[in-house]
RONUBA-769495 format. One record per residue (C-alpha): x, y, z; residue in one letter. Coordinates in steps of 0.25 Angstrom, whole numbers, padded with zeros to 4 digits, always signed. Example, Ala and Ser with C-alpha at 12.3 -4.5 7.8 and 13.67 -1.06 7.14 Angstrom:
BEGIN
+0049-0018+0031A
+0055-0004+0029S
END
This chain:
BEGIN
-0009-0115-0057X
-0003-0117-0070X
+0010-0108-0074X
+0003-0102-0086X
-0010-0097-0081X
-0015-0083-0083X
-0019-0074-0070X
-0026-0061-0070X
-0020-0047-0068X
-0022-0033-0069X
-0013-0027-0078X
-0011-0011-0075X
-0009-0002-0086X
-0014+0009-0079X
-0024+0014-0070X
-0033+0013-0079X
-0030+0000-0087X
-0027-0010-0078X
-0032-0024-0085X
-0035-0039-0081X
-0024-0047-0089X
-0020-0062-0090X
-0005-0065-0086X
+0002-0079-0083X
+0002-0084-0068X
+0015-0079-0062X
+0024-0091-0060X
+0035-0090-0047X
+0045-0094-0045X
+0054-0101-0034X
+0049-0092-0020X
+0038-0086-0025X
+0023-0086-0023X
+0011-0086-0033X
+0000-0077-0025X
-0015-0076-0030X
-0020-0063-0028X
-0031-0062-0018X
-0031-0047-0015X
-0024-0037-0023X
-0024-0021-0018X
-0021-0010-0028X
-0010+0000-0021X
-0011+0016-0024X
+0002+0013-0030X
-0005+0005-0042X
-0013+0016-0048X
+0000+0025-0048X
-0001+0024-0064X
+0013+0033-0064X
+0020+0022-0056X
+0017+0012-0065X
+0015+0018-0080X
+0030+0013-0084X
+0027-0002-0079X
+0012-0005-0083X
+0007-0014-0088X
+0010-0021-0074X
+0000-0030-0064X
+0001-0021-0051X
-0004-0025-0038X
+0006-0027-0024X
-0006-0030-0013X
-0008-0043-0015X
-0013-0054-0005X
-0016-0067-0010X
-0014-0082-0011X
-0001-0091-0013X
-0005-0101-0025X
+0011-0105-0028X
+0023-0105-0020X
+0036-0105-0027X
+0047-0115-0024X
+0055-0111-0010X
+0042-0103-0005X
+0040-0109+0009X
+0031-0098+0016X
+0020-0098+0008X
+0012-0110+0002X
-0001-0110-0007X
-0013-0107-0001X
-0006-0094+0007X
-0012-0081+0008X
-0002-0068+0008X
+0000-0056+0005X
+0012-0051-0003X
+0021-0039-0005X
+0027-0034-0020X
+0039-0029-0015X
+0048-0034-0007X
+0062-0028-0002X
+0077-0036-0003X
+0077-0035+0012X
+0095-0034+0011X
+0098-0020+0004X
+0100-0005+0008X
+0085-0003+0010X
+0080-0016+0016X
+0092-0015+0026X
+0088-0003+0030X
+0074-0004+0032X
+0068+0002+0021X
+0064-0010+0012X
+0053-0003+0003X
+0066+0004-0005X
+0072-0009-0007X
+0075-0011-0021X
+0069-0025-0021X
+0056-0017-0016X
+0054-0007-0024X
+0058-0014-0037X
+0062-0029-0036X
+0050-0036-0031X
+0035-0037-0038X
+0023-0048-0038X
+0022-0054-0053X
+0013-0048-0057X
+0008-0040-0047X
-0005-0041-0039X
-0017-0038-0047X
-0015-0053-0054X
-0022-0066-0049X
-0006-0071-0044X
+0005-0065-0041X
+0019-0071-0041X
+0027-0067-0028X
+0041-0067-0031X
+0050-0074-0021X
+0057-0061-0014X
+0042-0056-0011X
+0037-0070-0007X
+0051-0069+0003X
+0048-0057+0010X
+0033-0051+0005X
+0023-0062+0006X
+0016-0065+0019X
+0003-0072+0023X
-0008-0068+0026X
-0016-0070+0038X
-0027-0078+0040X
-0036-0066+0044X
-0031-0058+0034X
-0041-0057+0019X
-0032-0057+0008X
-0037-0041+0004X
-0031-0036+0017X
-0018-0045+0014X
-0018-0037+0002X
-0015-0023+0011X
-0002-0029+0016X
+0006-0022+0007X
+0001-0009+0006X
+0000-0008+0022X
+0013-0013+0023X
+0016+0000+0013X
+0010+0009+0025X
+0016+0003+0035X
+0029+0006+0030X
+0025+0019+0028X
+0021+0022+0043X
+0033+0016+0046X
+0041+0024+0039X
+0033+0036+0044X
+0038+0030+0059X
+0021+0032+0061X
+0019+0032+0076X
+0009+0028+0087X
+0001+0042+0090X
+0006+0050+0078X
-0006+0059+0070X
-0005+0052+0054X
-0010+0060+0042X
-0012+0050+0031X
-0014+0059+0018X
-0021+0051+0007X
-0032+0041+0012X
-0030+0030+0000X
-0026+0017+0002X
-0012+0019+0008X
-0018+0031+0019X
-0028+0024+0023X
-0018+0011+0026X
-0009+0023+0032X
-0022+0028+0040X
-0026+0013+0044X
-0009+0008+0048X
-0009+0023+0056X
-0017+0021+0065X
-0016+0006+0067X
-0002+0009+0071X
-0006+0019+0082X
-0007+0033+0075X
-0013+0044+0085X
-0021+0051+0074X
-0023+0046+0061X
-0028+0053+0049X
-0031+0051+0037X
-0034+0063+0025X
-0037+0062+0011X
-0048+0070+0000X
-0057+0058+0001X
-0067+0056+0008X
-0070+0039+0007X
-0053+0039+0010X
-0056+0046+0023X
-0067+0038+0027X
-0058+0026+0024X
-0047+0031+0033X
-0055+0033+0044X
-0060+0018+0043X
-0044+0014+0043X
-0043+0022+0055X
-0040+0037+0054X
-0045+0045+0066X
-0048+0054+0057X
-0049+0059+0041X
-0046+0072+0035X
-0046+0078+0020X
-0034+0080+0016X
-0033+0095+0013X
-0026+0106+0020X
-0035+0108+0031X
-0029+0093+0038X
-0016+0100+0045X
-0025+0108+0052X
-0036+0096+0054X
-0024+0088+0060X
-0019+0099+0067X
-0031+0101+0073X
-0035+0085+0076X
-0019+0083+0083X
-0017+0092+0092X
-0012+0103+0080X
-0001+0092+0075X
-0001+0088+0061X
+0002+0074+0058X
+0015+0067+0061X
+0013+0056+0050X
+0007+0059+0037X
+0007+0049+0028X
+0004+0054+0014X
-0005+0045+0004X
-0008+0054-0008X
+0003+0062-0014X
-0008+0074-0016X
-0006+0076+0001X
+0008+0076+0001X
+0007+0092+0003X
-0003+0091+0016X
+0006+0080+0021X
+0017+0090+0022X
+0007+0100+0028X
+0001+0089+0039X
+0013+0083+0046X
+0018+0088+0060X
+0031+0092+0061X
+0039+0080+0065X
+0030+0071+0057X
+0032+0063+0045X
+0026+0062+0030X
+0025+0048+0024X
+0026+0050+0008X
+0017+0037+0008X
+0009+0035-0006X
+0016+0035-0018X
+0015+0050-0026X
+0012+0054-0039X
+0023+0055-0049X
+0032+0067-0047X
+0026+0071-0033X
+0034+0079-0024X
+0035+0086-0010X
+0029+0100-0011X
+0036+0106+0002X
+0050+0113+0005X
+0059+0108+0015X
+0060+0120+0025X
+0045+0117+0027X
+0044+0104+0027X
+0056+0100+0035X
+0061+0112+0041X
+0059+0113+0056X
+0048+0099+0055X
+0054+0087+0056X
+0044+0080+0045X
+0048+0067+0040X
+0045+0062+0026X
+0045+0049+0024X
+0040+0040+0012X
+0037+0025+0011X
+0035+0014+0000X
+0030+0000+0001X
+0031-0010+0012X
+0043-0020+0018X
+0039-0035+0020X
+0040-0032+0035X
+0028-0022+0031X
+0019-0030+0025X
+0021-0041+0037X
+0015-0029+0046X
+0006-0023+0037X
+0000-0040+0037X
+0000-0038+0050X
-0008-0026+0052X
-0020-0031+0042X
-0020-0044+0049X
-0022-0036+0063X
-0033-0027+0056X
-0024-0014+0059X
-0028-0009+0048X
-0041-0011+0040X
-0038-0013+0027X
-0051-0020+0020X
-0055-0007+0024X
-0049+0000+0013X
-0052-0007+0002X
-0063-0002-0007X
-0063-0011-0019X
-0060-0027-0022X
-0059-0029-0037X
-0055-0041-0046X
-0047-0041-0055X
-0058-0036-0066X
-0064-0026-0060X
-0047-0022-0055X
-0045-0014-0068X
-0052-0003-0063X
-0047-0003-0050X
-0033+0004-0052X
-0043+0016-0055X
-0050+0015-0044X
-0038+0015-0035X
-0034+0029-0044X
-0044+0034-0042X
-0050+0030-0028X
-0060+0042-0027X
-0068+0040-0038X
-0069+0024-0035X
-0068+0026-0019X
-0057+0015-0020X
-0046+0013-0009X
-0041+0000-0008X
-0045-0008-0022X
-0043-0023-0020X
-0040-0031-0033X
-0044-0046-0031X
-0038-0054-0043X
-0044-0068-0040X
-0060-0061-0040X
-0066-0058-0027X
END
């Protein structure tokens, strides 16, 4: 491949404007890898226009599976020809945070590791750090679409972790988009006792059932007595909330002694309606957050797609190239009016 060829991308602007653009080939470096992108997933996270007004115009794109087409000098564990699938961010593994477990707040993570140029581009160039400690292979019996969810299931397992889920525990996931129904589908693969999943639309609820929630709900008010009344009068001992919007049912659905995961990212200057005496007073509720996946949880989260724990071709709705990928950041925004959960980009044409 010669150094000054020009590759595809899209180029996000904002929701709304997202363009195909020419841009040169990333070249590496010693340690790193030139991947060509097979199977690109677009992440909530993308269309959160708030998040990324002060850095557009940028490639997005961090769910990325695909092929290794150049191996920089030093690499030993990968050669041409590889199929992997690969993590943006990557923790130091030797600070505060990594030393004590909780590598998605490294500094490294949250802000010193990236693909060049992100994932919505023909290649990608894998920087050395990432190669080190967040590429792996893909198995044989794994398409590179479902390699694709490794990143964003490693995300949810994290988050149940975090949430110390528990074999036989009743799970309120609130928010049936992408991320609840992972949460509903890693749930109940991990032995939960009852799993439900709730949300204001009805194809999301009929998708939950398929990732295996023993049973769907609206979410409105009427679900603490509806869980009540399915539980044996318990509310939930894990609610995992996916839409900001549910944050004041989450606070109204959870046993005492239970937890609330904060897991989706909320809308700018979101905040906890609810007082201290009645929320922790005499309770025992536990609120717990979560962000992004370690290494060790994308190796799982590999795992469980290999071992069909948890169906993920199931979720997605749309498979687009490159072309018809401008309008797919809409269609994740708004996912009512275009049915859409999980929007597949496939930059080398289907």
């Amino acid at each position: 491949m010669a150094d000054d060829k020009l590759m595809r991308v899209l180029m996000y602007y904002s929701n709304r404007d997202v363009r195909v653009q020419e841009i040169p080939v990333p070249q590496i470096g010693p340690g790193e890898l030139l991947m060509k992108v097979i199977a690109s997933g677009i992440c909530g996270s993308d269309v959160m226009e708030w998040y990324r007004r002060d850095k557009v115009p940028l490639v997005l794109g961090h769910e990325v599976a695909g092929n290794v087409v150049r191996v920089g000098e030093g690499v030993d564990r990968f050669r041409e020809g590889d199929r992997i699938a690969a993590t943006h961010h990557v923790p130091c593994n030797t600070c505060h945070y990594c030393l004590n477990g909780h590598h998605t707040v490294c500094e490294t993570l949250l802000r010193g590791t990236h693909f060049d140029p992100g994932g919505f581009a023909e290649y990608v160039r894998v920087p050395a750090i990432n190669v080190d400690r967040g590429v792996f292979k893909i198995p044989d019996s794994v398409s590179y679409e479902e390699a694709s969810f490794m990143e964003p299931l490693a995300c949810v397992l994290r988050g149940q972790k975090n949430a110390r889920l528990r074999a036989g525990q009743t799970v309120l996931v609130l928010g049936c988009g992408i991320s609840g129904l992972l949460h509903v589908g890693l749930a109940r693969a991990l032995g939960a006792g009852l799993v439900i999943g709730a949300d204001t639309i009805l194809f999301r609820l009929e998708m939950a059932g398929k990732l295996g929630a023993h049973v769907t709900f609206e979410a409105n008010e009427e679900i603490v007595d509806r869980v009540r009344k399915i539980n044996d009068g318990y509310l939930a001992d894990l609610v995992i909330i996916c839409f900001d919007g549910f944050i004041p049912l989450a606070l109204k659905s959870v046993e005492r002694g239970g937890t609330v995961l904060f897991f989706a990212g909320a809308s700018e200057g979101a905040t906890i309606p609810a007082t201290i005496n009645d929320l922790f007073w005499r309770t025992e509720i536990t609120l717990t957050s979560t962000y992004a996946g370690s290494p060790k949880d994308c190796m799982k989260a590999l795992k469980l797609i290999r071992a069909k724990a948890v169906p993920v071709t199931e979720l997605v709705t749309h498979r687009l190239s490159l072309e018809e990928a401008t309008k797919a950041f809409m269609m994740v925004a708004s996912p009512i009016e275009h049915e859409s959960v999980k929007v597949i980009v496939e930059p080398q044409g289907a």
